[in-house]
C-alpha positions in Angstrom: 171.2 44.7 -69.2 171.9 48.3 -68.5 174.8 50.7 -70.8 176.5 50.9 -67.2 176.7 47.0 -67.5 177.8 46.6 -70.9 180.5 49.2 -70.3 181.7 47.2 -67.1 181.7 43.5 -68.8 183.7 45.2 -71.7 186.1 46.9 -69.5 186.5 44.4 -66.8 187.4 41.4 -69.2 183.7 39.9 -67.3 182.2 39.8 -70.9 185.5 38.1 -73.0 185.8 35.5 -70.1 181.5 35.0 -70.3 182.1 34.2 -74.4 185.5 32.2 -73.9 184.1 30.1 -71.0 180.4 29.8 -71.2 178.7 28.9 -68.0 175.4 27.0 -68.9 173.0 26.1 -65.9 174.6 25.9 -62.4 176.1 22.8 -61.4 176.1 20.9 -58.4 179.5 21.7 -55.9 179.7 24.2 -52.8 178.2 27.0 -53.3 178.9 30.8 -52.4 176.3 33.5 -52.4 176.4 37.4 -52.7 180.6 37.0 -52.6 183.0 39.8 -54.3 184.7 39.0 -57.1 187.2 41.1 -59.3 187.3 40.3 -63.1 190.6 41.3 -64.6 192.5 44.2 -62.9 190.1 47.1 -62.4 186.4 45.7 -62.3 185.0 44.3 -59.2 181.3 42.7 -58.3 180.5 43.4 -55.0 178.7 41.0 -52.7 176.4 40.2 -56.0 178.5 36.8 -57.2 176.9 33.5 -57.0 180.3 31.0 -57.0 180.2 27.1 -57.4 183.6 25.6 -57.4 182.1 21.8 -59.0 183.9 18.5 -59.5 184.8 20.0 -63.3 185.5 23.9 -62.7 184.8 26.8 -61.2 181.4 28.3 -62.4 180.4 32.3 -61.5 177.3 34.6 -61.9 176.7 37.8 -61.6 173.8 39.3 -60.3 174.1 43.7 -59.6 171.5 44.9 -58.4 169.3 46.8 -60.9 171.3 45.6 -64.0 170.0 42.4 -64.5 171.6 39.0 -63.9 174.9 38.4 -66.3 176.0 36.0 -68.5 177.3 32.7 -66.4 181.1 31.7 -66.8 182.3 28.3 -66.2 186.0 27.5 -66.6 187.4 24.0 -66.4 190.3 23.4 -63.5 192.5 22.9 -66.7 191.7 26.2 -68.5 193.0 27.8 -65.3 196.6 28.2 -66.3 197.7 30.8 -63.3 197.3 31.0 -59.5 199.0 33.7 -57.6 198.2 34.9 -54.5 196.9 38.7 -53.7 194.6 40.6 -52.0 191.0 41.5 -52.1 189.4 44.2 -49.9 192.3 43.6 -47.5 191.3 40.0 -47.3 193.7 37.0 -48.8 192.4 36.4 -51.9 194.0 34.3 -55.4 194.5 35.6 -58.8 193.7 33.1 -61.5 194.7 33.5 -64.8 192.2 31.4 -67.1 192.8 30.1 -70.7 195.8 29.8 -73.2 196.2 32.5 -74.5 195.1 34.4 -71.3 190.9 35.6 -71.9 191.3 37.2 -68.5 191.5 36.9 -64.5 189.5 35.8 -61.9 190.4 36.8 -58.5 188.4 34.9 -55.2 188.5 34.8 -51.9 190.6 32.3 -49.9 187.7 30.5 -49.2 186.6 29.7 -52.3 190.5 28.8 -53.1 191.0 26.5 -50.3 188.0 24.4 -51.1 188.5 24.8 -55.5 192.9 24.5 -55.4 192.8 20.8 -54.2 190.4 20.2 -57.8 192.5 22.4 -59.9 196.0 20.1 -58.6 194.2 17.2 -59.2 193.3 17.8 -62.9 196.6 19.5 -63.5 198.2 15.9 -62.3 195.6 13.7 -64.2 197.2 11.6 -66.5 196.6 12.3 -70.4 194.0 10.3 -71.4 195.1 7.4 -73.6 195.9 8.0 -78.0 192.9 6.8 -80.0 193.4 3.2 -81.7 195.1 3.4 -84.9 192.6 3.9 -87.7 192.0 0.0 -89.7 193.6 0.0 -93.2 191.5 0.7 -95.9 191.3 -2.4 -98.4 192.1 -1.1 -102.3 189.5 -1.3 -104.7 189.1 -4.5 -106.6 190.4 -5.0 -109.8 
């Protein structure tokens, strides 16, 4: 990874949201190639972002060209705490804010929004899961 890249994953929140949300492998779901992405408000990946929005979250890669291929980032639909919409190279884009307390911001195309929003409502509406069974007393010692 080059200096220029560290510099860029420090300063454009890329690097805080790669350690918050850790991407692993790539999962299965639709799949974008060679998109533009904007991590936090200042740094943006152009047309080098791989993006899968998958049953469980919304997983991202960057790949510049020359610097190496970053760190993935997968955050769950429920870490996603913030949706606003904006714009992106004069396109229709959405801001999302990801994790409690905020690690950073995301901002997509439409696209990709249209296809990953309908997974984000759905987990935000998901019931709780069920409490856990009450523990079994604990017999005292015999005498």
């Amino acid at each position: 990874m080059s200096i220029f890249t560290r510099a860029f994953n420090k300063f454009g929140g890329y690097g805080d949201l790669a350690r918050r949300f850790p991407g692993g492998p790539e999962p299965a779901g639709q799949r974008w190639e060679r998109r533009c992405v904007e991590f936090g408000n200042t740094m943006r990946y152009d047309w080098c972002v791989t993006i899968v929005v998958a049953a469980e979250g919304l997983w991202l890669q960057a790949r510049p060209p020359a610097q190496g291929t970053q760190a993935a980032i997968f955050v769950p639909w429920a870490e996603i705490r913030e949706v606003k919409p904006t714009r992106l190279y004069w396109r229709e884009a959405a801001r999302l804010t990801c994790g409690e307390p905020a690690a950073g911001a995301i901002t997509v195309w439409r696209p990709v929004w249209d296809v990953a929003g309908p997974l984000w409502q759905a987990a935000w509406q998901a019931p709780p899961a069920p409490p856990a069974p009450p523990a079994p007393p604990v017999a005292p010692p015999p005498a």
